[in-house]
C-alpha positions in Angstrom: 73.0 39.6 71.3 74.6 43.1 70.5 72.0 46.2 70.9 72.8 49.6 69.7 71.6 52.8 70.9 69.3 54.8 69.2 70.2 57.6 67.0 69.7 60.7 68.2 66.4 62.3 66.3 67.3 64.8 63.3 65.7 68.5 64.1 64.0 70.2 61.2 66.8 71.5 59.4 69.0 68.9 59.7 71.0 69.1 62.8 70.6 66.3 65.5 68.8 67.6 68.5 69.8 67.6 71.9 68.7 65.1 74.4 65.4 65.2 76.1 66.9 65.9 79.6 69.3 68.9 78.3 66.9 70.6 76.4 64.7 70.5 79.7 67.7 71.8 81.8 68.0 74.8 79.2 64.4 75.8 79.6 64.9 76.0 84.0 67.9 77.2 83.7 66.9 80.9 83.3 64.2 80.8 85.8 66.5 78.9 88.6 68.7 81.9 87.7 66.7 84.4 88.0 66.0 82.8 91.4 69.1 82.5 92.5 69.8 86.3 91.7 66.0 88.0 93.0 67.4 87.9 96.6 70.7 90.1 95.2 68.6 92.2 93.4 66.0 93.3 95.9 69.5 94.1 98.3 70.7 96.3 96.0 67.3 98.0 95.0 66.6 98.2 98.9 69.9 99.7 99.6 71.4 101.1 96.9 68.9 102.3 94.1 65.7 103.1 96.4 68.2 105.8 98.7 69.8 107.0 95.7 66.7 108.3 94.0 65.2 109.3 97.2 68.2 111.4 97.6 67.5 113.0 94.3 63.6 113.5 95.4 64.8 115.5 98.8 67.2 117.3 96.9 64.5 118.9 94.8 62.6 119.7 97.4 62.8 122.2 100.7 62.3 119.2 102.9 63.4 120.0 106.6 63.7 118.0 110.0 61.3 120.3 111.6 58.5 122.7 111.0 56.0 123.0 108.5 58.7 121.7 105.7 58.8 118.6 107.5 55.1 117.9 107.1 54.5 119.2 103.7 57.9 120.0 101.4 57.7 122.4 98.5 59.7 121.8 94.8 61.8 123.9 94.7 63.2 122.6 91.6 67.2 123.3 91.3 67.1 125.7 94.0 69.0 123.8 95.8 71.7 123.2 93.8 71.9 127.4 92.6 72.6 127.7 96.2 75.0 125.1 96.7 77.4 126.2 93.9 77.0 130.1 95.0 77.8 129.1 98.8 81.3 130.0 99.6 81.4 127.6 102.0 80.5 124.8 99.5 83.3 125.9 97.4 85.6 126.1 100.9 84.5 122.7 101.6 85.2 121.4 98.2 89.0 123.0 98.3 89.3 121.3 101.5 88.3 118.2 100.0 90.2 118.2 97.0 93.5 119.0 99.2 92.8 116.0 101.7 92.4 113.2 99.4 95.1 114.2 97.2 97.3 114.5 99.9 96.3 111.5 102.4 95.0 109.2 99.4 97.2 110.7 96.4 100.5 111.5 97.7 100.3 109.7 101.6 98.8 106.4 101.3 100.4 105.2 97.7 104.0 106.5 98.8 104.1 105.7 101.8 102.1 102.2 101.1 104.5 101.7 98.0 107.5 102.4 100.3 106.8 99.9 103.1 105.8 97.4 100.4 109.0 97.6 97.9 111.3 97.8 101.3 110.1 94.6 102.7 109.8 92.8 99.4 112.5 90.5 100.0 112.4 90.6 104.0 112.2 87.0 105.5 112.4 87.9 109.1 110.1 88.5 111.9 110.7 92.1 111.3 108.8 92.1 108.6 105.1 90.3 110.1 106.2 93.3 113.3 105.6 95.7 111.0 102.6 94.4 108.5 100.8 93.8 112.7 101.2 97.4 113.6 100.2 98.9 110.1 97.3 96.8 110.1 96.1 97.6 113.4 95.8 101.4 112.9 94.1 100.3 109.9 91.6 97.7 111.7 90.8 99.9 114.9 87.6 102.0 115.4 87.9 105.4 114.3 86.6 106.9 117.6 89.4 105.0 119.2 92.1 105.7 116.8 90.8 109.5 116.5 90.8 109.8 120.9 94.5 108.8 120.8 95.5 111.4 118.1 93.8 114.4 119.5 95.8 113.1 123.2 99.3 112.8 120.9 98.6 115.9 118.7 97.3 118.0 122.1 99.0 120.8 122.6 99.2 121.1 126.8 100.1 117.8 127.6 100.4 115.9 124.1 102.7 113.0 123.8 104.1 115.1 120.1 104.8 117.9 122.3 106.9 116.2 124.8 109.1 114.6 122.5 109.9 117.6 121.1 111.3 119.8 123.6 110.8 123.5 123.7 108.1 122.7 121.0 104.4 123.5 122.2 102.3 124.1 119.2 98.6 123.6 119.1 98.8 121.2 116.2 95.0 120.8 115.4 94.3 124.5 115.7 97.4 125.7 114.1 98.0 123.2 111.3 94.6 121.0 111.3 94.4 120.6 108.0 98.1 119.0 107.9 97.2 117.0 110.9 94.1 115.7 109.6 96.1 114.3 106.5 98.7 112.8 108.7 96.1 110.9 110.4 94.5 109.3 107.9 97.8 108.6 106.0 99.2 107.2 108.9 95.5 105.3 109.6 95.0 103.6 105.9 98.4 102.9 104.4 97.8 99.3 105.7 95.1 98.9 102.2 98.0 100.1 100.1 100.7 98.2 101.4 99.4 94.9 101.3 97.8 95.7 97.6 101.4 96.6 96.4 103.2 93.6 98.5 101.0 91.5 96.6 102.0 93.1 93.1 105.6 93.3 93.9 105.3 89.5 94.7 103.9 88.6 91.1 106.5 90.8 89.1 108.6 88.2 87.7 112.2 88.2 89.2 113.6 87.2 85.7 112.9 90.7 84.5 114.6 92.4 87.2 117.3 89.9 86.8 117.6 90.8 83.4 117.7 94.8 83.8 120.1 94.0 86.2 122.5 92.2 83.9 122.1 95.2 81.5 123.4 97.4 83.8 120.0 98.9 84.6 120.7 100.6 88.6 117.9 99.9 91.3 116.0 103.3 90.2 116.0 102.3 86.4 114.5 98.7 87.8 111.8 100.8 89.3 110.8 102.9 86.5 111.0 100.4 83.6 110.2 97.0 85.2 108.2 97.5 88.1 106.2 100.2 87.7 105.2 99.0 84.3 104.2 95.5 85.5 102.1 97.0 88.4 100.3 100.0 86.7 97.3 98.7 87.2 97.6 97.9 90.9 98.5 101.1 91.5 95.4 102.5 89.4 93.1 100.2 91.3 94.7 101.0 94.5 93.9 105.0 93.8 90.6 104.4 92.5 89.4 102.7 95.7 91.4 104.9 98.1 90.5 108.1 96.5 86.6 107.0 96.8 87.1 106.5 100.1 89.1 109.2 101.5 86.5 111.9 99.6 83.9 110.3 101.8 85.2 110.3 104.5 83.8 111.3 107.8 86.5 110.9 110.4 88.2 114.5 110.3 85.0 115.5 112.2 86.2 113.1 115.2 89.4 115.4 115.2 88.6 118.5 114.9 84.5 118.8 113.8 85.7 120.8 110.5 87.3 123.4 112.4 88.9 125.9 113.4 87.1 128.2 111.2 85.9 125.3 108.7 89.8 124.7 107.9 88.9 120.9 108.2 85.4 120.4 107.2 85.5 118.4 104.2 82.0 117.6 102.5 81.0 114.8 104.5 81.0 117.2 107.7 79.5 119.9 105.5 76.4 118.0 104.4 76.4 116.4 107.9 76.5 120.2 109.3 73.5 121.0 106.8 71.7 118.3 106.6 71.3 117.2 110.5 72.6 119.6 112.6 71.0 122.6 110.9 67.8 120.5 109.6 68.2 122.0 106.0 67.6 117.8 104.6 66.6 118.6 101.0 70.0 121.7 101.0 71.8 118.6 102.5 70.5 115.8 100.4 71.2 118.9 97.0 75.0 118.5 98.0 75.2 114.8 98.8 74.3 114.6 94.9 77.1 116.6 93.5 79.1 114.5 95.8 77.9 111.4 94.4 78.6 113.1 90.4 81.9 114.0 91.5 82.9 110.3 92.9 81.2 109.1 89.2 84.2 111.6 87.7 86.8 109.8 89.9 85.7 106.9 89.0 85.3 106.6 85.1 88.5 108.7 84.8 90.4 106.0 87.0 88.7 103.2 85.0 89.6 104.8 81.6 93.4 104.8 82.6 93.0 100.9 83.4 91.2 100.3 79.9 94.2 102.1 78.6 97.0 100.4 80.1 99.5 98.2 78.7 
C-alpha cells in the first residue's frame, strides 16, 4: 500500500507555510541569541562603556585624590578642558607624542618590520626562524624587563653602547632621550609588523611578480607596482593598530619618567603625572578624553583610507 505525505498547509496568501518545528526554531532563535550575547554585553558595558562615561563625569568635575574635593567634587563644567588646551605642557606633551609615534610606529616599526619581512620572504633556512625568535622575544618580554636592560645598554658610565664604541661616552637618555625612547620601542614592537607583512608578502601571487619580471620591470618597480599595491591594506591595518598603540603607550616612563626636563613625557605619563601623582583626577581624567578624541581621529582617518583602497 503506497502512502503519501501530506501537503504542506497553504498560508493566507497563498504561499505554503513553513513546518511546525521551523517556525518554532524562528520564534527561540532571537531569545537563545540574545542569550548567548547578554554575557558579552555586560563585559563590554562593565569595562568599556561604564569607565568611559565615568571618565567623562570626573572630567567635568574638580574631583581630587585627597582633600575636601575627594569627598564632595564641584562642576566645574569645561574648566578642565580651557586649562588643558592653555597648558604649555599639554601642548609639550602632545609634540612629544605626535614625534614618538610617528617616528617608532610611522617611520620605525613599518620600515623596519617591512624590511625584515620582504628580506626573508624567500628564506628557507634556519636563519630565518633565528631571526623571527629573537624579534619576537623583545616583542613578548615584560616591559620592566626589557626597559632594565636598555637603561644598563644606553647608561652612560658603564653601558654596554658605550663600550662598543670607544672614546664614545655620551649620556644617551639625558642627551638624546627622546631619540632613545623611539629606538626602544622600534627595536621592542617590530616583531607585530613583521609577521603582519610576512604573512601579506606570502599571499601576493608569485605569477604577478613573474610577470613584471618578464616585462623587464627591476626589483624596485616590483615593489612599487605589484607589491605594494597587493598589500595596501596590510600595511593600513598594520598602522592603524600600531599607531593606537604606540600613542598610548606608557613604557617611556620606565626609561626615563618623561624626562629630562619633560623631553620624554608623552600623554600617557602626563595624565599619569596629573592624575595620580599630583591628585588633580578630574584635570587628569579632562585630558584622558582628548586623548581618547584624538585616537577616534586616528582611527576613522585610517579606516577611511581602507574603505578607499583598491
Amino acid at each position: 500500500m503506497q502512502t503519501t505525505s501530506p501537503a504542506p498547509a497553504e498560508a493566507p496568501g497563498g504561499g505554503a507555510q513553513p513546518p511546525r518545528g521551523e517556525a518554532g526554531a524562528a520564534v527561540l532563535g532571537r531569545p537563545a541569541a540574545g542569550a548567548f550575547l547578554a554575557p558579552a554585553l555586560l563585559l563590554i558595558a562593565g569595562f568599556l562603556v561604564f569607565p568611559a562615561l565615568w571618565t567623562l563625569y570626573l572630567g567635568l568635575t574638580d574631583y581630587r585624590l585627597t582633600g575636601a574635593a575627594a569627598v564632595n567634587p564641584s562642576f566645574v563644567g569645561l574648566d578642565n578642558y580651557t586649562q588643558a588646551l592653555g597648558d604649555p605642557q599639554f601642548r609639550n606633551s602632545l609634540l612629544v607624542t605626535a614625534l614618538f609615534v610617528f617616528g617608532s610606529a610611522v617611520i620605525g616599526q613599518t620600515c623596519l618590520g617591512f624590511a625584515l619581512a620582504w628580506t626573508m620572504r624567500d628564506w628557507r633556512s634556519p636563519l630565518r626562524a633565528l631571526v623571527e625568535v629573537l624579534v619576537i622575544v623583545a616583542w613578548i618580554l615584560p616591559s620592566s624587563v626589557v626597559a632594565f636592560l636598555w637603561i644598563a645598554f644606553l647608561d652612560g658610565q658603564s653601558g654596554t653602547l658605550n663600550a662598543l664604541l670607544p672614546g664614545v661616552h655620551t649620556e644617551w637618555l639625558l642627551d638624546t632621550p627622546l631619540l632613545a625612547v623611539i629606538v626602544f620601542n622600534t627595536w621592542r614592537g617590530t616583531a607585530f609588523s613583521m609577521l603582519l607583512y610576512g604573512a601579506a608578502l606570502s599571499a601576493v601571487p608569485p605569477s604577478h611578480l613573474e610577470t613584471a619580471r618578464l616585462a623587464g620591470a627591476s626589483g624596485v618597480q616590483q615593489l612599487r607596482d605589484v607589491v605594494l599595491p597587493t598589500i595596501r591594506g596590510h600595511i593600513l591595518t598594520s598602522l592603524l593598530l600600531i599607531s593606537l598603540w604606540t600613542f598610548n603607550d606608557f613604557t617611556p616612563y620606565l626609561l626615563t619618567r618623561g624626562g629630562p626636563n619633560f623631553r620624554t613625557e608623552v600623554l600617557p605619563v602626563f595624565i599619569f603625572r596629573n592624575a595620580i601623582s599630583s591628585g588633580q583626577l578630574g584635570y587628569g581624567a579632562a585630558i584622558s578624553t582628548v586623548v581618547l578624541g584624538v585616537n577616534l581621529v586616528i582611527a576613522l582617518f585610517y579606516l577611511r583610507l581602507l574603505r578607499e583602497r583598491g
